[in-house]
N, C-alpha and C positions, 0 to 999 in steps of 0.2 A: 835139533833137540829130539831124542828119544825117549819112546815112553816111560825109563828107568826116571829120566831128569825131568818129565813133565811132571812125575805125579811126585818129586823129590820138591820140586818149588813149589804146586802145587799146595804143599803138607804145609811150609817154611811159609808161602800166600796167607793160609788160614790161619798159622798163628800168629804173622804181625795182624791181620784181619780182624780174631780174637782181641788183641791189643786196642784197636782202632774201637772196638765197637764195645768195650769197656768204659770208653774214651768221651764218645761219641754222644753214650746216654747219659754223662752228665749237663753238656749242652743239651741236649731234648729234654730233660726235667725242668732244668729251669727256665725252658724257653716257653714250656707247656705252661708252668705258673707262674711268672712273670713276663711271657714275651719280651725274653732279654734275652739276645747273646754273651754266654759270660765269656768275653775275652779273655781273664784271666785264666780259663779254667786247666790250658795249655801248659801253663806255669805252673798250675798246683801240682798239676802232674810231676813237672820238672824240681819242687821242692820237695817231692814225696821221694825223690831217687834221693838226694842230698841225706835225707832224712834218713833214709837207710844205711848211707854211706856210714854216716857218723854215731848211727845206734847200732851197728855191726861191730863196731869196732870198739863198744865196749861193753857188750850185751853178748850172751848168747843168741844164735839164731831166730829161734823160735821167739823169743823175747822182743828180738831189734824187730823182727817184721807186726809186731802185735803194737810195737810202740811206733812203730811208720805209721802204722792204717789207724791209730789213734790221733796220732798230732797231723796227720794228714785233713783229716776229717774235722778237728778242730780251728784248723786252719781256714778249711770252707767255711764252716758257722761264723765265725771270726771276721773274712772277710765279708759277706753276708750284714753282720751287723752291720761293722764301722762303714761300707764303702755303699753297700744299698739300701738299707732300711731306712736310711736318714734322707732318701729320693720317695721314699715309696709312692706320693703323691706327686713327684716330679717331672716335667715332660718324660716320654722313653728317650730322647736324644740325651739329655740327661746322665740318667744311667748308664747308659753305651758309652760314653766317652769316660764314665767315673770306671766303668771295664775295662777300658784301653787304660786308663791311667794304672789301676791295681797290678795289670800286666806288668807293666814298664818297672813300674815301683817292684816288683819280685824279680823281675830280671837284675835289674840293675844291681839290687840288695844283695842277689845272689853271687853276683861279679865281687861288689863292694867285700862281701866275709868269707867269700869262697875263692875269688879270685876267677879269672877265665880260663885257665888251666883244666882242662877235662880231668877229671877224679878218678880214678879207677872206681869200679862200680862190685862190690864185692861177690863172691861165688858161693853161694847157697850150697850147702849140701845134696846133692843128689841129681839138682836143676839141671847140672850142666850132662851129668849122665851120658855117654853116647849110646843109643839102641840100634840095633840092625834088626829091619822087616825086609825078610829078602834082599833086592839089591839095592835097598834107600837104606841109607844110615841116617840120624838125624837124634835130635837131644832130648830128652825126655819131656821140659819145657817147651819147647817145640809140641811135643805132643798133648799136654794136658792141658795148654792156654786154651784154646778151642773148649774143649770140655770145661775145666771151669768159667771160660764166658755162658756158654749155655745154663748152665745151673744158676750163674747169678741172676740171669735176665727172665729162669724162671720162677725163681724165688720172689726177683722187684716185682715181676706180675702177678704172682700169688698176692702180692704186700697191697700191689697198686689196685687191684681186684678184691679182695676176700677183707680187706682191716677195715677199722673205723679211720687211721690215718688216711689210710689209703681212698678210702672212699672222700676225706678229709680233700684231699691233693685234688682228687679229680674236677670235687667241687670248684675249690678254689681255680684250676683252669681252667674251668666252663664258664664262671661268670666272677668273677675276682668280690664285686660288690655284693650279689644277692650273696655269695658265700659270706661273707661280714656279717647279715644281718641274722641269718641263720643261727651264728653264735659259735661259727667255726673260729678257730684261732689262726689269724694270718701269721702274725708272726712264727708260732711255732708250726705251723704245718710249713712256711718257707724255710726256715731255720734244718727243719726234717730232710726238704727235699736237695738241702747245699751240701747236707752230711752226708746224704745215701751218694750223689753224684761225685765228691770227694775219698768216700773210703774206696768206691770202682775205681776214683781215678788213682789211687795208691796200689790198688790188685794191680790194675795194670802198670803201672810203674815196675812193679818189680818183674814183672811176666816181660814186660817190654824191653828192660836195663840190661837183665839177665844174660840174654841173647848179646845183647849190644857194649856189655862190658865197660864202659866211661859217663858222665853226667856232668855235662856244663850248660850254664846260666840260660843258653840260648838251646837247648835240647827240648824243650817242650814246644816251642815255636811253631816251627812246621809241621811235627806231630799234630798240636792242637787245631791246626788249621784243617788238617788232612782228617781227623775226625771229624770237625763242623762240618765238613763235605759228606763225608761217611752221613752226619745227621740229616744235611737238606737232600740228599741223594734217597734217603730210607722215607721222609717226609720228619721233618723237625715236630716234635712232637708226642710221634711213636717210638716205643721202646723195640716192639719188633723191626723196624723201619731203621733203627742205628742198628741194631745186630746184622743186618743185610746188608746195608750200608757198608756198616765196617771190612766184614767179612770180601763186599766186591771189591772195595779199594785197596784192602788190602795181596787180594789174589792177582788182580790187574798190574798192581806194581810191582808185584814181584815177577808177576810173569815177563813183562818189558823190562827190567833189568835182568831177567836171563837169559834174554835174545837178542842183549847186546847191546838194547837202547836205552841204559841206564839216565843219559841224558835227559830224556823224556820222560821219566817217571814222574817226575813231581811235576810236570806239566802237565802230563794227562788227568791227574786230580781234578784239576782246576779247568780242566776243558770239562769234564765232568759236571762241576759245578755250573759250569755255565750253558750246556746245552739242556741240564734238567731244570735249569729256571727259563729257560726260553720252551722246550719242552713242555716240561710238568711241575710248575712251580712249587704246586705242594709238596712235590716228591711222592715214591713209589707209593705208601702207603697214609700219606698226609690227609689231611680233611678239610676242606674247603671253607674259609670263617666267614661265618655273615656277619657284618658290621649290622648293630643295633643302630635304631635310630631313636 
């Protein structure tokens, strides 16, 4: 591999990375306020592609993407209600397995009205673009995923720092009960943090598809997994820690599928995961929780 082709994947690294770490911070918000893995959260990804399939096709652009990141985001809240709020007091084992089931239940649903048939994923105006920088050529989307992950993750940190929600959220992760009594609103400030982690996971839907051109039932799967890694890699929790997260896992994979070890790519994830919980369990920039007594 020559310098032309390393900084060529490289480019291609950060912006499935970008994707990842869009991905990533919805798992870390709602792991930060409810100490839950949302299993499903893979899927909503994977129904925000569908979503655009089918409001492309009879929307104008600008339109079908404004009504993706709408019913995407409603989708969260949605699931959110029917599938966790009605646990809220319920062991976490509970919960986690009512994630694995929400999962299953969108996949499968997905199969059922869509069929398993990969959809063609349609082509945005401008996205597919080709650019030349010197001797890399690469697609305009390709270029701005990156950038716009940055802006969003500094916007959620503006939100999750400087608001009353936001002050709201932190509460509520730091001590779930004294937040109750304070007179914060559980419900809506989790309802807030299902919405902000589902409308990124619809950004990245489209930044992610675009590239990748098809969207079938089982497409968010191993994405979503590959994020959750992206998030205990960064330390679950922190929004900085999935944008890093994302951004290593995604540059690692791509670099190993272009030296040939394609094979091993989606292995490496997962060895990943497993040596920063033997490692650093909190992950890179996680924080250590003392259990009250």
């Amino acid at each position: 591999m020559n310098v032309t082709q390393f900084f060529q994947h490289s480019l291609t690294g950060i912006s499935v990375g970008g994707c990842y770490a869009l991905i990533a911070i919805g798992y870390t918000l709602v792991y930060g306020i409810l100490r839950l893995i949302n299993f499903a959260h893979g899927d909503i990804f994977m129904v925000a592609g569908y979503f655009m399939i089918f409001s492309f096709a009879v929307l104008p652009f600008p339109i079908a993407i404004l009504v993706t990141l709408v019913l995407t985001t409603l989708l969260g809240i949605g699931i959110e209600k029917v599938a966790y709020a009605p646990l809220r007091n319920a062991p976490r084992m509970s919960v986690m397995i009512s994630a694995i089931g929400v999962s299953y239940l969108l996949q499968n649903l997905a199969t059922y009205l869509f069929t398993a048939i990969p959809q063609p994923y349609p082509e945005i105006p401008g996205l597919k673009l080709r650019i030349q920088i010197g001797e890399i050529s690469t697609s305009f989307v390709t270029l701005i995923t990156p950038i716009i992950t940055i802006l969003f993750v500094a916007v959620l940190l503006y939100l999750v720092n400087k608001t009353k929600i936001g002050m709201a959220m932190r509460a509520v992760s730091r001590d779930y009960e004294a937040a109750s009594l304070m007179g914060i609103k559980l419900n809506k400030t989790i309802s807030f943090t299902f919405a902000i982690g589902s409308f990124l996971a619809a950004v990245g839907s489209i930044l992610y598809f675009t590239d990748r051109s098809t969207v079938f039932p089982y497409s968010g799967s191993l994405p979503g997994l590959k994020c959750f890694v992206a998030a205990v890699f960064g330390g679950i929790g922190s929004i900085p820690g999935a944008l890093v997260g994302g951004f290593f896992i995604g540059i690692c994979e791509t670099i190993i599928k272009a030296i040939g070890l394609s094979t091993f790519s989606d292995a490496f994830t997962f060895i990943v995961l497993i040596l920063m919980l033997l490692i650093k369990p909190t992950g890179l920039f996680g924080e250590k929780n003392i259990d009250k007594v």
